[in-house]
N, C-alpha and C positions, 0 to 999 in steps of 0.2 A: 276097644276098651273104653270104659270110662273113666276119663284122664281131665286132672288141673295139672296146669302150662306154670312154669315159675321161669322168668327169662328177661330181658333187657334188652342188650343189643343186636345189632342186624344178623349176628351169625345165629342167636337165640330164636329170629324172626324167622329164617328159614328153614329151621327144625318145625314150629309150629305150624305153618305152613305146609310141610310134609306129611306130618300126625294127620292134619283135618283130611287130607288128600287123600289120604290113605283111606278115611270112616272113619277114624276112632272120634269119640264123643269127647269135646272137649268142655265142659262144664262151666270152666272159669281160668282164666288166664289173669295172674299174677304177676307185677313188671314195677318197679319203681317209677313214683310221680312225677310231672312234668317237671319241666328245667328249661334254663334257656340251652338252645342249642344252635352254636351259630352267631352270628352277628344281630345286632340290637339287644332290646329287652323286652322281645316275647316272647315265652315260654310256648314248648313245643314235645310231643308225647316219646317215647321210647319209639325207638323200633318195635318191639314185640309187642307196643301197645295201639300202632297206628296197624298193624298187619292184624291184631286183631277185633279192632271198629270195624277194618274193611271184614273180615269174613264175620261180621256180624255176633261175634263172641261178647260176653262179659267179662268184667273188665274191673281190678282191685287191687291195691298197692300195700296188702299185706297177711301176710302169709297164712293167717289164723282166720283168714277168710275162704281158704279151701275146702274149710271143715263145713260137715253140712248138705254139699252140695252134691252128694250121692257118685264121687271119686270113686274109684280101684285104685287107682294108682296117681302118683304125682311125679310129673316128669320137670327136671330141673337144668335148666341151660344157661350159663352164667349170669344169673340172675343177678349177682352182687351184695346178696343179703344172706346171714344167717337166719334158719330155721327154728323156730325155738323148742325146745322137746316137747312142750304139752302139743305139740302139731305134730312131732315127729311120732308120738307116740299114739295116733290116730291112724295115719296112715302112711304106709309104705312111700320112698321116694325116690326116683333113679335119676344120679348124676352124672350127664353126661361132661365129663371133663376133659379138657385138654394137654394130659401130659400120660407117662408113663409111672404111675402111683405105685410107690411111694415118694417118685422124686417127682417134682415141682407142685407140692401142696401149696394150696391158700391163690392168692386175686391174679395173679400175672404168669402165670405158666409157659403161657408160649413165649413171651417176652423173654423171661429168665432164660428157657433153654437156651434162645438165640444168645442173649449178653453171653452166657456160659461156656460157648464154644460148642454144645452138644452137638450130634450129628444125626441123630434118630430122636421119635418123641412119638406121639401116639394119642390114644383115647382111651380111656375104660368108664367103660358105663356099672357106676359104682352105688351103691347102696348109702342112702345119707342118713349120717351118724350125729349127733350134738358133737362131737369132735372136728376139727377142722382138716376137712376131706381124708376120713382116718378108716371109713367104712368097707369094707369088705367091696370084692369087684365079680360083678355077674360078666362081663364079656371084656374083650381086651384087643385092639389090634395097634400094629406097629408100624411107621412109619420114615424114612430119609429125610433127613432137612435138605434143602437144595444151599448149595455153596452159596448161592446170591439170593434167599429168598428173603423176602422180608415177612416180620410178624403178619400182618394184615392177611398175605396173601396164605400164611402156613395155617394162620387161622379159620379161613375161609374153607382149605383143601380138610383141614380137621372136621370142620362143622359140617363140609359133605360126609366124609367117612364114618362121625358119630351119627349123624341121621340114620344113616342105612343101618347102623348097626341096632342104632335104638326102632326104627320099625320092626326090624328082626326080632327083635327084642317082645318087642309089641303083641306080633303076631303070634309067636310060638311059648308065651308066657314065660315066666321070672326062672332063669335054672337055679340051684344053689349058691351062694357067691361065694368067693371063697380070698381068704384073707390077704392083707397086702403081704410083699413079702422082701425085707432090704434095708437101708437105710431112707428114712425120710431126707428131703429138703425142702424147704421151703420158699416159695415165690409172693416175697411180699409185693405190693403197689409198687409199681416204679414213679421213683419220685422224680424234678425236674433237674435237679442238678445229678442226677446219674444218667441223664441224658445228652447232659453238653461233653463235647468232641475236647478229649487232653489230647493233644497233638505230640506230647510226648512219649503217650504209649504207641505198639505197632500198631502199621499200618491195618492188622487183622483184627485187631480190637478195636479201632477207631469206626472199621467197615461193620464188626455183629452192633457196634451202639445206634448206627444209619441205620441198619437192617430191624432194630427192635421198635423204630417209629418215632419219630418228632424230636431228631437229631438236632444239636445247635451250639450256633459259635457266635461269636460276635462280628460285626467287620466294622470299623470306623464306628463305634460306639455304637453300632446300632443290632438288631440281635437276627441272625444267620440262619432259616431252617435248612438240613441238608436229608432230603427225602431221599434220596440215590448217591451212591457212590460205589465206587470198586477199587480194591485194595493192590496193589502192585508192590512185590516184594524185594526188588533187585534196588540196589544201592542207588543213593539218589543227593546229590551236593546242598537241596533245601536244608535248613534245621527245621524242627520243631514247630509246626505252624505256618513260618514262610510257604507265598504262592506265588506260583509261577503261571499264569492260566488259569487253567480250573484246575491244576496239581498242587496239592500242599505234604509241605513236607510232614516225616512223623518222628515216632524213637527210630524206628526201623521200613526201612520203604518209604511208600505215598503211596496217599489216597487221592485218589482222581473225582472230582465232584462230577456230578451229572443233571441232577434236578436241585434246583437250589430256591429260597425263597426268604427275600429281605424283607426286614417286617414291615409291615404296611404294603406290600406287593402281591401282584400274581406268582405263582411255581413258573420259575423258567428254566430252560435249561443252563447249564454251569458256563458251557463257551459263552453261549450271548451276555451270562449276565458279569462275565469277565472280562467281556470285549470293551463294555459301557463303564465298571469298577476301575479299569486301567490302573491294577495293583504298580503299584512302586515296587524298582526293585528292594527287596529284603525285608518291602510289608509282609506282616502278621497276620493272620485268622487269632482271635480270640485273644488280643493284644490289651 
């Protein structure tokens, strides 16, 4: 087919990647403009925009720029941007999302199920609507969250499963779609302080806010990332914070650190970087 690409990050990158792979024509690829990315202050292209210099595609940072350019179809992988309807209303668009629609609409899907406690989640490749992820779903598959997975990785295992879904898709053209059907909810942006670690909720809630990405406490005034951790639910004499090692205490159980990283540092693991912290007995995380 003749397809424009609308997409961002790296999971967006290896969908497009697969489309060209496959044959289909992709006309123009669509990606939000550079930014810095990284340390210093050079600015540096998208994923979906460096993957498409390299296969030699064109290349445009908005959406009213598809028209024109002799499209079938517009294929849309978390691109990050609303559509505006004099576009939607040109040509057809398939959104490859990452949740089980009508639950977790809008920016953070994967993230949400994980905060949520959910245990299943999925993809449906959905028909884009001027409503916010509200359109009818042409394909649909389901998937287990792993007890210890993290977003990055659930998101990765998604953007395989939609890919093949949306070549499928490709190949044997658009079937009917057919409407959402449930209560909606919503997955707004996760902001940063719904990120930092209460050491007074449980231990299993302390572990899905590690697991949804770029977890964070304080130690000695200075700010904590906890990229790993795992949750232990049996009773435990810390309170609320206090660490013993790389164990701190929570409302209910400990969470055991694993990968940790103080600002201004490398990711190391939790024992080493507990061995060098030499916590006081009855010091605090996030004190």
């Amino acid at each position: 087919m003749k397809v424009a690409f609308l997409g961002t990050p790296e999971v967006a990158a290896g969908t497009l990647r697969a489309v060209v792979a496959a044959g289909h024509d992709v006309r123009i690829v669509v990606t939000r403009p550079d930014k810095r990315r990284g340390r210093g202050s050079a600015t540096g292209p998208s994923p979906v925009k460096a993957a498409a210099l390299e296969l030699g595609l064109p290349v445009a940072h908005q959406p009213v720029d598809v028209l024109g350019k002799g499209a079938e179809l517009g294929v849309v992988v978390a691109f990050g941007r609303l559509v505006r309807p004099e576009v939607l209303g040109q040509l057809t668009f398939v959104n490859v999302h990452f949740s089980l629609l009508p639950r977790w609409r809008g920016a953070a899907p994967v993230e949400r199920a994980i905060l949520a406690g959910d245990d299943r989640t999925g993809v449906c490749l959905m028909k884009l609507e001027e409503g916010l992820d509200t359109g009818p779903v042409y394909a649909r598959a389901e998937v287990a969250i792993g007890l210890e997975e993290t977003a990055a990785e659930l998101r990765s295992r998604l953007g395989a499963l939609g890919t093949e879904m949306l070549l499928k898709v490709l190949a044997q053209g658009l079937p009917t779609p057919v409407a959402q059907l449930g209560e909606p909810t919503y997955a707004a942006k996760i902001g940063p302080e719904e990120l930092r670690l209460d050491f007074t909720q449980p231990a299993a809630v302390c572990h899905r806010v590690v697991r949804a990405g770029r977890a964070w406490t304080t130690w000695r005034g200075r700010r904590l990332l906890v990229h790993r951790a795992r949750a232990h639910l049996w009773p435990s004499p810390l309170a609320p914070g206090e660490i013993a090692g790389n164990i701190v205490g929570t409302g209910d159980g400990t969470l055991e650190l694993l990968l940790v990283q103080l600002e201004g540092r490398a990711v190391m693991s939790a024992p080493d970087w507990a061995r060098g912290a030499h916590p006081a007995p009855g010091e605090r995380l996030g004190a």
